[in-house]
N, CA, C and O of each residue as an XYZ file, in Angstrom:
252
protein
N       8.270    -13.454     -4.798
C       7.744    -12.532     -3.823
C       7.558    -11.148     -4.408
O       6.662    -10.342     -4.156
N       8.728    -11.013     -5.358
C       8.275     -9.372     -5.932
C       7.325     -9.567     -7.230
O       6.535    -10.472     -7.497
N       7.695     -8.351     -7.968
C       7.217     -8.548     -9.294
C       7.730     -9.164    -10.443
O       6.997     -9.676    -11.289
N       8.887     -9.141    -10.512
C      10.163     -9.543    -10.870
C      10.479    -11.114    -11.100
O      10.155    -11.752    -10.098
N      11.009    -11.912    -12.112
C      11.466    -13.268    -11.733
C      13.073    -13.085    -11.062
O      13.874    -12.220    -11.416
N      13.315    -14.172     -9.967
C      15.202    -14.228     -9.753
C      15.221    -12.322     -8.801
O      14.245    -11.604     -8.582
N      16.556    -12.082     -8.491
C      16.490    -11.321     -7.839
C      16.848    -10.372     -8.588
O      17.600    -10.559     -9.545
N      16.302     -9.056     -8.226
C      16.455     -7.562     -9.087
C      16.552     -6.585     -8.274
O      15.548     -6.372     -7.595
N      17.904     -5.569     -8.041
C      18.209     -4.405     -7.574
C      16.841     -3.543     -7.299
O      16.543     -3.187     -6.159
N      16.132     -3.275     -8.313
C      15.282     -2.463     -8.002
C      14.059     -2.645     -7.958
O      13.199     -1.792     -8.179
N      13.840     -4.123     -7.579
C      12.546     -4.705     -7.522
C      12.458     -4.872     -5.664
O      12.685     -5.859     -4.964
N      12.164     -3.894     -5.399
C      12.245     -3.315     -3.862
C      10.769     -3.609     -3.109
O      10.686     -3.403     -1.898
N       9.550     -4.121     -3.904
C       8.374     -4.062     -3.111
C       8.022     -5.317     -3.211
O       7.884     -5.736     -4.360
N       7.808     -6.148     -2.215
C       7.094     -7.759     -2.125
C       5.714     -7.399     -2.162
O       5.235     -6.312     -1.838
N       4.895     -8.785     -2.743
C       3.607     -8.334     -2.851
C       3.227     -8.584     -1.611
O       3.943     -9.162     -0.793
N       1.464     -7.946     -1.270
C       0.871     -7.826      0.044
C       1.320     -8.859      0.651
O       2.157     -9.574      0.099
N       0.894     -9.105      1.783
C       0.814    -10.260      2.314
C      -0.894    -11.141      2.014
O      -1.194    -12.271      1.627
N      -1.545    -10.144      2.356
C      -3.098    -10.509      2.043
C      -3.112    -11.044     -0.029
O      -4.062    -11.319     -0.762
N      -2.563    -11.020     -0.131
C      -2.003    -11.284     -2.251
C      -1.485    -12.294     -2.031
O      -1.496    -13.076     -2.982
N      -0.960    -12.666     -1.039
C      -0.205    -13.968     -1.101
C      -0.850    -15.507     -0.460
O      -0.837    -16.697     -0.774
N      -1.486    -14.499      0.796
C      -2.309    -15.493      1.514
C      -3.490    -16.327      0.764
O      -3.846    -17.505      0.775
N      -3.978    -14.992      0.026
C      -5.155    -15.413     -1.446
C      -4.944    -16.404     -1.875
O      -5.798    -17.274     -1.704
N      -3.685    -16.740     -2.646
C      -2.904    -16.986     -3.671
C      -2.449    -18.303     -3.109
O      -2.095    -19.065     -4.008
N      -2.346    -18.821     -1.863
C      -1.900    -19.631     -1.033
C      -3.157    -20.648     -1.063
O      -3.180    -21.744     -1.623
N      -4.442    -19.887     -0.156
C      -5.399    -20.121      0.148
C      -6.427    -20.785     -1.353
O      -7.211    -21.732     -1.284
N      -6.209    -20.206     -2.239
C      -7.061    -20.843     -3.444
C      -5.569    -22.410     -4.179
O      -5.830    -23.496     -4.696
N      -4.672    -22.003     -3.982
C      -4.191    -23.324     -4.804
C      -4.031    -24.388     -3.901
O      -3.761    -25.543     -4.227
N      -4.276    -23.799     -2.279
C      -4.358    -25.523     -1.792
C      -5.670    -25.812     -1.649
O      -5.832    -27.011     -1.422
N      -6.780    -25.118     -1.698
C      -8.143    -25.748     -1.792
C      -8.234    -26.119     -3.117
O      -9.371    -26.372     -3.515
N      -7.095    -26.239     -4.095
C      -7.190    -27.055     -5.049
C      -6.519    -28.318     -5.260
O      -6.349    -28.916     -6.322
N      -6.074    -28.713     -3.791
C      -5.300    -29.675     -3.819
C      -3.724    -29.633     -4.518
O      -3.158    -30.520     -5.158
N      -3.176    -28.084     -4.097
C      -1.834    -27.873     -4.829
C      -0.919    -26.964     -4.071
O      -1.334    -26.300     -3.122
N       0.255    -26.930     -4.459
C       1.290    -26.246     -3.636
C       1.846    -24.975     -4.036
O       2.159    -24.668     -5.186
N       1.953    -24.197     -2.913
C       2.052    -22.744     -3.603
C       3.893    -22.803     -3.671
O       4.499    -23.121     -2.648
N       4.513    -22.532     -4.715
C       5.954    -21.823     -4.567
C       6.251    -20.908     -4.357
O       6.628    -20.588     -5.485
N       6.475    -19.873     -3.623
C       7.481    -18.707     -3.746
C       8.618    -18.440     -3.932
O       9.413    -18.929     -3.129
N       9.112    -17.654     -4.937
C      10.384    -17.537     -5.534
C      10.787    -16.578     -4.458
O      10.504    -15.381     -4.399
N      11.490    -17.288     -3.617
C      12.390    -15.744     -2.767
C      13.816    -15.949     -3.288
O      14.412    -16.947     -2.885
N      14.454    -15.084     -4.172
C      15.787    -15.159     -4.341
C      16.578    -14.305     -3.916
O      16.377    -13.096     -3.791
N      18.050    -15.253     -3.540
C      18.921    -14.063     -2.689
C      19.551    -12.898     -3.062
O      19.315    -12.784     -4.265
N      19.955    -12.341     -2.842
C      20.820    -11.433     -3.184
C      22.021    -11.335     -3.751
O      22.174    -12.419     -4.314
N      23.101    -10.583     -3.963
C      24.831    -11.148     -4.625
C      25.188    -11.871     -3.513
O      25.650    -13.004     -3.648
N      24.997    -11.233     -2.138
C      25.543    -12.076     -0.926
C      25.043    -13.276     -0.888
O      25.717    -14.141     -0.330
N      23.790    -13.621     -1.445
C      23.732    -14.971     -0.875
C      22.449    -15.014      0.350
O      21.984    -16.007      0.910
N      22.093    -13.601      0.522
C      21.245    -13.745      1.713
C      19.967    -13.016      0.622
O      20.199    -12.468     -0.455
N      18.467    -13.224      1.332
C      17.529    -12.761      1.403
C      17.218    -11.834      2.009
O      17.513    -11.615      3.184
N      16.293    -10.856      0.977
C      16.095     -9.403      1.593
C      15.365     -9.365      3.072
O      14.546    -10.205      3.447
N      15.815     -8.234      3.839
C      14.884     -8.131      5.525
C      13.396     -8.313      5.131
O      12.533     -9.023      5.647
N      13.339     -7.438      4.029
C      11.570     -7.132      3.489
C      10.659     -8.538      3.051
O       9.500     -8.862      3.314
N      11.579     -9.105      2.383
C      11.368    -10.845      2.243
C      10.983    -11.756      3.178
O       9.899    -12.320      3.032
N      11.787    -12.038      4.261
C      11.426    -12.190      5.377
C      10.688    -11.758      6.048
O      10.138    -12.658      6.683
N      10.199    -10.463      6.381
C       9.378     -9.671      7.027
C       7.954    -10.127      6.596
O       7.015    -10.191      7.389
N       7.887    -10.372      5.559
C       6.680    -10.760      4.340
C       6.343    -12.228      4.953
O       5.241    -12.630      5.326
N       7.143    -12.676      4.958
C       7.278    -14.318      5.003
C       6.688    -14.903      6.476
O       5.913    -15.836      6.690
N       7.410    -13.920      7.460
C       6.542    -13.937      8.437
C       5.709    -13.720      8.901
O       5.217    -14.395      9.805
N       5.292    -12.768      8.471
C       3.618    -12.270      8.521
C       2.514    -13.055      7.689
O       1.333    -13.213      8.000
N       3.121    -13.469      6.654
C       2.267    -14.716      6.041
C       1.929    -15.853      6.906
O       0.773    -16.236      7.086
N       3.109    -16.449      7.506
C       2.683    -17.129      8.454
C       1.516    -17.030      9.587
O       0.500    -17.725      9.622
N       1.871    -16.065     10.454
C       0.908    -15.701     11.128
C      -0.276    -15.705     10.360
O      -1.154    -16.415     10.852
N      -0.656    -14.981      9.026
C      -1.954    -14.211      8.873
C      -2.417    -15.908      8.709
O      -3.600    -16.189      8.902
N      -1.560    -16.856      8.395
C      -2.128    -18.272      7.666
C      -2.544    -19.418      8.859
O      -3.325    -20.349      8.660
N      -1.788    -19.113     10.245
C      -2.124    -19.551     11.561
C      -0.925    -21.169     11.205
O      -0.967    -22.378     11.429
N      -0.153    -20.355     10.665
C       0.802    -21.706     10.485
C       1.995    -21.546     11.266
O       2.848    -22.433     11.278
């Protein structure tokens, strides 16, 4: 989701949502599956901003 591989303190910005939807949108009209690396945090949980992202992807994707 960021720029970053795995999770990084100061890798604080997820990409657009519209970057992702793209990115979504061209590898399954290729007959393929998109991964997103969301990794957690020391706790164990995923960032709010991660989620926030994640859901709005949804929507923008009508999924």
């Amino acid at each position: 989701m960021g720029k970053k591989w795995f999770y990084h303190t100061e890798d604080n910005t997820p990409r657009p949502v519209q970057e992702l939807a793209d990115l979504y949108t061209k590898a399954t009209a290729q007959d393929n599956i998109l991964i997103l690396n969301v990794g957690p945090n020391r706790e164990g949980r995923i960032k709010d901003s991660d989620v926030e992202v994640l859901q709005k992807l949804k929507l923008n994707l009508g999924l």
